[in-house]
VEXSEDREN-262348 format. One record per residue (C-alpha): x, y, z; residue in one letter. Coordinates in steps of 0.25 Angstrom, whole numbers, padded with zeros to 4 digits, always signed. Layout:
XYZA;...
// end
This chain:
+0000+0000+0000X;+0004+0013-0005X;+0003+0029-0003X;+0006+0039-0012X;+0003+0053-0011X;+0000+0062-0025X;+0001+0076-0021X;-0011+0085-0026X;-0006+0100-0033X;-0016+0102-0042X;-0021+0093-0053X;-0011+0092-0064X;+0000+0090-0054X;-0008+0078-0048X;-0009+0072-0061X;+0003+0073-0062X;+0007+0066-0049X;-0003+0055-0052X;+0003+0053-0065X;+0016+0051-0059X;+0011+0042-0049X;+0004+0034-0059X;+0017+0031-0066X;+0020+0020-0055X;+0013+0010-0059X;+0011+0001-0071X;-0004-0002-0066X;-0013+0006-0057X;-0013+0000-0042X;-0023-0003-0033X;-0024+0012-0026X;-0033+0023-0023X;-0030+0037-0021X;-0035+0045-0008X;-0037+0059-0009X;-0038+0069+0003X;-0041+0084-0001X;-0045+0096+0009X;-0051+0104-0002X;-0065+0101-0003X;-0066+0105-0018X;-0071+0095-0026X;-0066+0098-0040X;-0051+0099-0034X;-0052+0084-0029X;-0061+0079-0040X;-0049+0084-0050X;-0039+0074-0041X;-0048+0062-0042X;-0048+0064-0058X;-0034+0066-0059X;-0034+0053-0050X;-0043+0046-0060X;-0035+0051-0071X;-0022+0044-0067X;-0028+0033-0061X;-0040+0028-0066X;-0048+0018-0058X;-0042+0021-0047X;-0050+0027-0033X;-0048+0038-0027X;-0054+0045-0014X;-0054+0055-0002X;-0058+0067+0006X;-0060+0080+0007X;-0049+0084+0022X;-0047+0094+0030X;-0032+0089+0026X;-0024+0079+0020X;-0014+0070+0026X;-0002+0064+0017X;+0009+0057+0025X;+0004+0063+0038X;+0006+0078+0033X;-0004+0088+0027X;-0007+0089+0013X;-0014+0100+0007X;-0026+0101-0002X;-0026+0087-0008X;-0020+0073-0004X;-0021+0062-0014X;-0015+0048-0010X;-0014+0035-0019X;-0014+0021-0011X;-0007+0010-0017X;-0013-0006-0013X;-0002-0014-0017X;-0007-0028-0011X;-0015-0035-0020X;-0027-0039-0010X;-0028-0024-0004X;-0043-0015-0009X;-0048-0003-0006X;-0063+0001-0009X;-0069+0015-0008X;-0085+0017-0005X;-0093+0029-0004X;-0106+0032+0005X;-0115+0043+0003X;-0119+0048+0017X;-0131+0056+0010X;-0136+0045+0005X;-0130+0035+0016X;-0132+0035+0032X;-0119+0034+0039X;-0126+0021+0043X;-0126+0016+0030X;-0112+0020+0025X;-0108+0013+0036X;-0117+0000+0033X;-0112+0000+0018X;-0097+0001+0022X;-0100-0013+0032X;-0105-0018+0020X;-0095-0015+0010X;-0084-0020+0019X;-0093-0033+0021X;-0092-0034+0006X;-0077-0031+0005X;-0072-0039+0015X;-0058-0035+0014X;-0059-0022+0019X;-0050-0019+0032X;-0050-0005+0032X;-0061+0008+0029X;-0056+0022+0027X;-0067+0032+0028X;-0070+0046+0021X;-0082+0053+0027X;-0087+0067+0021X;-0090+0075+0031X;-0100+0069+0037X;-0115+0071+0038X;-0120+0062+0046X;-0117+0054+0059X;-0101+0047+0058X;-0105+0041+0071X;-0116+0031+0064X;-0107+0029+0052X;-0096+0024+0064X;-0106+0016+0070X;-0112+0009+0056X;-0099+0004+0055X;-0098-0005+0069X;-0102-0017+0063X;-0091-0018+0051X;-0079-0027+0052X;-0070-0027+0063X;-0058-0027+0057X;-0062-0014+0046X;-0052-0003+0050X;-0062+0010+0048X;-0055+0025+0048X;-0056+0038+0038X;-0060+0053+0041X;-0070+0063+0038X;-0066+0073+0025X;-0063+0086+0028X;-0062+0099+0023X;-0054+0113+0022X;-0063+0119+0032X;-0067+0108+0043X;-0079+0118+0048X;-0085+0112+0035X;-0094+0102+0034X;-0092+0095+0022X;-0080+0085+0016X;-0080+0077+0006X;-0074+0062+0000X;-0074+0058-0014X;-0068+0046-0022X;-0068+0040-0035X;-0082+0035-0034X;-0091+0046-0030X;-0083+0058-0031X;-0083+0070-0021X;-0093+0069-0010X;-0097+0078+0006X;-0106+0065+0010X;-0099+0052+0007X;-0090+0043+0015X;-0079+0036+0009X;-0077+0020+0013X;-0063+0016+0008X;-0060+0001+0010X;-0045-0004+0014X;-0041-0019+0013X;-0035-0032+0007X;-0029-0043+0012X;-0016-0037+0013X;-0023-0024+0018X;-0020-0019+0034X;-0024-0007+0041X;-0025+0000+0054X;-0030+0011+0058X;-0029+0021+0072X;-0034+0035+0077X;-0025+0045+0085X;-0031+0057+0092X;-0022+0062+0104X;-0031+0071+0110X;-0034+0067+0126X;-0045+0068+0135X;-0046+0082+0142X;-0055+0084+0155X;-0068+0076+0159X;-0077+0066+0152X;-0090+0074+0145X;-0105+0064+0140X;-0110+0069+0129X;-0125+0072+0135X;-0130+0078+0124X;-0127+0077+0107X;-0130+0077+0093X;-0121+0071+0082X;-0109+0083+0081X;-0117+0091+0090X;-0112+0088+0105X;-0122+0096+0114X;-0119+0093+0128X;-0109+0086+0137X;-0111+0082+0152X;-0125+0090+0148X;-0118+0102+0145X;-0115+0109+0131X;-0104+0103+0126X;-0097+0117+0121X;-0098+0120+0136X;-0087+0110+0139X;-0078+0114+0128X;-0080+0129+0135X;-0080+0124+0148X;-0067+0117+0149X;-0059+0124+0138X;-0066+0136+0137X;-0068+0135+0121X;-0078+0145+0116X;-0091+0142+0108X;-0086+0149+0095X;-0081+0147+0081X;-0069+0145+0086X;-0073+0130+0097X;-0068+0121+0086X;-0053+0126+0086X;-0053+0127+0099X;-0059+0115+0105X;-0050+0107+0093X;-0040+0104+0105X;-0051+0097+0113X;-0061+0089+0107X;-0069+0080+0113X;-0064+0064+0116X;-0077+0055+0114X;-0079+0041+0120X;-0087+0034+0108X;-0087+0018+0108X;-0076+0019+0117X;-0067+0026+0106X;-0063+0042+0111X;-0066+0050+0099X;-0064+0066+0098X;-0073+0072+0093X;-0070+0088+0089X;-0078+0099+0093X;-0083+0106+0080X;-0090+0119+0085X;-0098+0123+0097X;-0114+0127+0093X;-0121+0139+0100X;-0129+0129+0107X;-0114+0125+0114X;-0114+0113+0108X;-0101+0107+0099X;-0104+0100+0086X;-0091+0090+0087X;-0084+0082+0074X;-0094+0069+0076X;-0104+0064+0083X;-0104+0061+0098X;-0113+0052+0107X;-0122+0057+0119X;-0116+0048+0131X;-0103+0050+0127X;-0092+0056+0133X;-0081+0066+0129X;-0071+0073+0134X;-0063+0085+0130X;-0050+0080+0124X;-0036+0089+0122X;-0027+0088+0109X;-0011+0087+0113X;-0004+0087+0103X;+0008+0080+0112X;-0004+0068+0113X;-0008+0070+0101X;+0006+0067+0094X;+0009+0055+0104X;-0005+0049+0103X;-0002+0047+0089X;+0011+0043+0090X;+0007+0032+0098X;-0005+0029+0089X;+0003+0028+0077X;+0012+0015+0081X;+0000+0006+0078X;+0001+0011+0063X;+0017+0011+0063X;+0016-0004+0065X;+0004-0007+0056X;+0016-0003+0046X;+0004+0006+0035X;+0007+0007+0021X;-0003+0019+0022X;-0010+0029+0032X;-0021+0035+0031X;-0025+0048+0042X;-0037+0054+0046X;-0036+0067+0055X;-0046+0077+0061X;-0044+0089+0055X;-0045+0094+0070X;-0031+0087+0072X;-0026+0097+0060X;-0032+0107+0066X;-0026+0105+0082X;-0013+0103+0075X;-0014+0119+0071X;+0000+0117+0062X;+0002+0119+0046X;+0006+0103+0049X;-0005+0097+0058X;+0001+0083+0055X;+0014+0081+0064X;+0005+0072+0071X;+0006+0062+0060X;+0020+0060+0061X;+0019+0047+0067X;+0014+0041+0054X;+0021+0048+0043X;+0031+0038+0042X;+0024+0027+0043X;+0015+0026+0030X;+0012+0037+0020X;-0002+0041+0024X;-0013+0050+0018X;-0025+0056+0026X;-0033+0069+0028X;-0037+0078+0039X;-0053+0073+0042X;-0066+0079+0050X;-0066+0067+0058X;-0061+0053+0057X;-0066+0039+0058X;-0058+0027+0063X;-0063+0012+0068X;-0059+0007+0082X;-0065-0005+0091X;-0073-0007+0078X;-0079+0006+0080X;-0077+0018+0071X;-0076+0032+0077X;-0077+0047+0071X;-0065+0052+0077X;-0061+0069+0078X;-0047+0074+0080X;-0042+0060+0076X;-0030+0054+0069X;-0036+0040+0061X;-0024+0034+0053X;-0027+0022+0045X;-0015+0013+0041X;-0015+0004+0031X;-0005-0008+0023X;-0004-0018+0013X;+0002-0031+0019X;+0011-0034+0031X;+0017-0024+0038X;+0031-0020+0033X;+0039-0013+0046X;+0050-0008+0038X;+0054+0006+0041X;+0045+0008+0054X;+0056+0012+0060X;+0056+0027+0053X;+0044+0030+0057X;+0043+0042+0067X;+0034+0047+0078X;+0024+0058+0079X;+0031+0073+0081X;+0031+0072+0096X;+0028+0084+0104X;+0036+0083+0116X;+0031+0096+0124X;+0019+0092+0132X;+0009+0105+0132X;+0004+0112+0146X;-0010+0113+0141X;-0007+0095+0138X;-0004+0094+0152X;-0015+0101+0157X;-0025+0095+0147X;-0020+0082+0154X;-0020+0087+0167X;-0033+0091+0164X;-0039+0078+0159X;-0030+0070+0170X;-0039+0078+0180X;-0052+0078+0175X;-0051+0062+0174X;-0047+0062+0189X;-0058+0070+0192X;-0070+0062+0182X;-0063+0049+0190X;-0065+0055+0203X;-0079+0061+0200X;-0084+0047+0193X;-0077+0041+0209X;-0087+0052+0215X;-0099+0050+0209X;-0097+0036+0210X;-0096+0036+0225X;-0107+0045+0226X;-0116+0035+0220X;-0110+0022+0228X;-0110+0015+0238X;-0094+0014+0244X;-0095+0000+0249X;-0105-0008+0236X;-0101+0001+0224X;-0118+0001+0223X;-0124+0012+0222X;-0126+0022+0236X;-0139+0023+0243X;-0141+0039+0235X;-0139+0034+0220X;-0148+0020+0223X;-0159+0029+0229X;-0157+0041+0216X;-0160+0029+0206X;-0170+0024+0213X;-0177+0038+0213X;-0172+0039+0198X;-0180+0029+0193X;-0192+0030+0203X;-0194+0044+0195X;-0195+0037+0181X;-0204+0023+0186X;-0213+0026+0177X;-0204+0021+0166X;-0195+0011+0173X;-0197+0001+0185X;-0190+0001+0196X;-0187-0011+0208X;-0180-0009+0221X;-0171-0018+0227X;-0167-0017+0243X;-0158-0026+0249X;-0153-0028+0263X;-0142-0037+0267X;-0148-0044+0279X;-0142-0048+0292X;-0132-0038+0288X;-0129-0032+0302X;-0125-0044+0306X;-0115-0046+0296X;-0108-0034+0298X;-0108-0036+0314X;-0104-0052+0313X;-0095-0051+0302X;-0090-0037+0301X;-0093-0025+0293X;-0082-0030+0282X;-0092-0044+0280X;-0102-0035+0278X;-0097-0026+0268X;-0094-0038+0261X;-0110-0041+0260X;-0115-0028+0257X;-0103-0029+0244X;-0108-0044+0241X;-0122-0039+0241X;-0118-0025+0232X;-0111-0033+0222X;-0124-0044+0218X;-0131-0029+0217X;-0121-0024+0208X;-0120-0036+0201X;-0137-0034+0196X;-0134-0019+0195X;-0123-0022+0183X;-0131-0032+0176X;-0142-0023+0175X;-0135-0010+0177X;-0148+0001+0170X;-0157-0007+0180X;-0150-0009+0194X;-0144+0000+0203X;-0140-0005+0214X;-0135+0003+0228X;-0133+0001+0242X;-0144+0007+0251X;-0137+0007+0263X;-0130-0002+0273X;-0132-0018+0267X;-0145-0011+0260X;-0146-0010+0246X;-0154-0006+0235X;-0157-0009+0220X;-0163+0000+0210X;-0170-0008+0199X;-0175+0000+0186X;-0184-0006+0176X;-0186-0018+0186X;-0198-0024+0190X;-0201-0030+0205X;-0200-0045+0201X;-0187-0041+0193X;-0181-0034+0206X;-0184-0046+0215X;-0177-0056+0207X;-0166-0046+0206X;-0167-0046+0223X;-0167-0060+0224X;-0156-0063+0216X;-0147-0053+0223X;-0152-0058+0235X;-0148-0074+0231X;-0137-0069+0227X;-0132-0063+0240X;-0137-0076+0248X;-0126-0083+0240X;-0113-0075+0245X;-0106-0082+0255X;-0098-0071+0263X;-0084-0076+0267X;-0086-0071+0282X;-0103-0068+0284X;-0108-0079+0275X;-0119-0078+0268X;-0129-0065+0268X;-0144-0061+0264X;-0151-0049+0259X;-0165-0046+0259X;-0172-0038+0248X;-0183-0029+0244X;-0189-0026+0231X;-0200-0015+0228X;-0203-0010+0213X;-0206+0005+0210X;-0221+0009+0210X;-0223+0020+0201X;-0229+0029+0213X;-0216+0026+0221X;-0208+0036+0227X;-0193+0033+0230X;-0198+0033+0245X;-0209+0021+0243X;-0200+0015+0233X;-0188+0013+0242X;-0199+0010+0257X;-0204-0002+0248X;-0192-0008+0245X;-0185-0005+0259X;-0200-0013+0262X;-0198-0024+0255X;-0182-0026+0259X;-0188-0025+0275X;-0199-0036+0271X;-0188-0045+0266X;-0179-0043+0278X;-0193-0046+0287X;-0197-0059+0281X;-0184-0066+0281X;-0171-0059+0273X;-0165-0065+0263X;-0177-0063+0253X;-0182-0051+0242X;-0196-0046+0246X;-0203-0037+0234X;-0213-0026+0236X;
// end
């Protein structure tokens, strides 16, 4: 597999430079020409692809409109074109097209399954989106069910201007198009590829939910306006100006276990922020900060995997934000790492698209390098190739950024320790008499829609126990006791709730559970408890009461009954479950 790179100076130049290129061989090779151009007129690119076809006839071609072109890991202006060479026999390549006017992203994403299931020797999709129009997130989740083994990466086309919203691909079949996504397809028996993602931005500050959204449109964290956070913490005004300067700080988002940044496009007047993609209510976020010292050693680190794998070629997709945050006439020193290990073509995207854990993510502010090879890997000359330009001075605002977020996850953990105590029991980990009673109330004031049991339980002869034996014996009861409880809690954990009422009594709260339910939920702990045989007290009894919810109870009546039925049980001979 080969790269070559045909410099673009205007058309009769290029013809040129094609001819010349042509001149190698005898017989056209398998190959196909990429072309990347951040000028979005049509008629300049159009007039490429035909000087393509004039040369080399038959042969495909395709690209993207970008907000910059990448050729062996440094900026190239205007127009990029790249020829791939396949020299191994077995290797193919396929492009398809998808009309997102005509097509939901649901469905491109069904017909992409189904044309790998057609061409079963695919290993690897490289995507092109114009910009797009609709959800990525469904077009991401359409494509959890295709092969395992199917790497997935590509970008977004970009523009001169990124405040636009438009961008376009095109290709020998369909031409010049702002609402298609291009599919193309890698592989062969003697085809290999591997494919990571770099970011380098870290975590700043505390953990946010997303309470409240709407595609692009994040309205509200922890049920505040999210431009309020962005203010709050950093001070940024809502003005034309919050995209540069929030370009340091986007948001890290937990989705499917993959953290994902997502950029914070503009603020709206209602102190909303529309961001680069879609974001999920439930969420969480957290602001994040771009070091360029991390930055460079993140992907230092990240780029051994590809050394080894030995590529013939690389392929990059970069946020445009990252160009941006590098603010130098050469934002690219941060591909170094990689510009001796392959020749490699790319372009600067509006968002970027890679497949991890079988799941495939829009990623912001995200490096996506795809590497690819025909046959075994040949190590020769790994030796030469260099690390990423490292920064050695470590900046003050870097240490503070991670004193900062050293702090504030000191203080989530001691806040998450605080809350939990204030909600516990120290001794059974089971919820404290307060929290059992507030869900009780809870759902007491919605029983109309949902039913609700009681179950009260008293460990009986228990004074004796602690005075015979010890109060140590009988913390060992009370523990016994707490964990069958906690046992039926966690195997039905949106129905049960179950908390320590005080001394060896104890309570559990049953939603959507009717009073035959409860009493076989009560005699089975009850059995269960019977069966313990204590190493120094033997074996120990409960006695139980069980009351369901009338929908005239007050929480006062609700909890008399069942305290009614737990006294009845201890009356007529412990050891049994009476229901009232």
């Amino acid at each position: 597999m080969k790269q070559f790179q045909i410099v673009y100076k205007g058309e009769k130049e290029f013809l040129k430079e094609l001819k010349r290129f042509r001149k190698k061989w005898d017989d056209i090779p398998k190959m196909a020409f990429q072309i990347f151009s951040d000028i979005l007129d049509e008629n300049t690119v159009m007039k490429v692809s035909a000087s393509i076809e004039k040369v080399f006839p038959g042969i495909p071609w395709f690209g993207c409109s970008t907000c910059g072109n990448l050729v062996d890991c440094r900026l190239t202006p205007q127009i990029a074109v790249t020829a791939t060479i396949f020299e191994k026999e077995s290797s193919r390549f396929k492009i398809f097209r998808y009309d997102t006017q005509e097509n939901s992203m649901e469905q491109v994403a069904h017909k992409i399954i189904k044309e790998t299931e057609n061409n079963p020797w695919v290993k690897a999709i490289e995507l092109y989106f114009s910009f797009p129009k609709q959800s990525t997130t469904k077009f991401s989740e359409g494509l959890k069910n295709i092969r395992p083994d199917i790497h997935i990466f590509g970008g977004i086309a970009g523009n001169d201007d990124i405040a636009k919203d438009v961008s376009y691909v095109f290709s020998d079949e369909g031409g010049y198009s702002d609402s298609d996504v291009l599919a193309v397809f890698y592989g062969g028996d003697d085809f290999y590829v591997d494919s990571i993602k770099a970011t380098g931005w870290k975590p700043l500050g505390k953990k946010f939910r997303v309470t409240k959204a709407d595609g692009t449109c994040l309205q509200e964290l922890d049920g505040i306006p999210a431009y309020d956070v962005y203010n709050k913490y950093l001070h940024i005004k809502n003005d034309d100006n919050f995209f540069h300067n929030t370009l340091e700080f986007p948001l890290l988002y937990d989705y499917n276990g993959v953290i994902i940044l997502r950029v914070p496009m503009a603020s709206n007047p209602d102190r909303s922020i529309t961001v680069s993609a879609d974001v999920e209510v439930g969420s969480t976020v957290r602001l994040s900060y771009g070091d360029p010292k991390t930055i460079i050693e993140s992907i230092s680190k990240d780029s051994r995997p590809i050394k080894k794998f030995c590529p013939d070629v690389l392929h990059f997709f970069s946020c445009v934000a990252r160009r941006t945050f590098w603010t130098s006439d050469e934002p690219t020193y941060e591909l170094d790492a990689f510009k001796d290990v392959a020749p490699s073509v790319g372009f600067y995207s509006l968002g970027e698209f890679l497949r991890a854990d079988n799941y495939l993510s829009h990623h912001n502010v995200t490096l996506v390098i795809a590497a690819m090879r025909e046959g075994e890997a040949a190590l020769s000359g790994m030796q030469n190739i260099s690390e990423a330009t490292t920064i050695s001075k470590v900046p003050l605002v870097s240490r503070l950024a991670t004193f900062i977020s050293a702090t504030s996850l000191e203080l989530e953990e001691m806040n998450k320790k605080l809350m939990t105590a204030a909600v516990t029991d120290g001794l059974t980990g089971l919820y404290n008499r307060a929290e059992t009673q507030k869900r009780i109330g809870q759902i007491l004031a919605d029983i109309q829609n949902e039913s609700l049991s009681l179950i009260m339980i008293d460990i009986d002869n228990f004074k004796k126990v602690n005075d015979t034996y010890g109060h140590q014996e009988g913390d060992n009861v009370i523990i016994s006791l707490a964990d069958i409880m906690r046992d039926e809690q966690e195997r039905v954990p949106d129905n049960i709730s179950a908390g320590r009422w005080g001394g060896e009594e104890f309570m559990l709260v049953l939603a959507n559970t009717d009073l035959s339910a409860a009493a076989l939920i009560a005699d089975n702990i009850r059995q269960r408890f019977e069966h313990i045989s204590f190493s120094v007290s033997g074996t120990q009894t409960i006695s139980v009461g069980v009351t369901q919810a009338n929908s005239n109870d007050t929480f006062d009546l609700l909890c008399t009954r069942v305290d009614t039925a737990l006294y009845n049980a201890k009356k007529t001979g412990k050891n049994k479950v009476v229901a009232l």
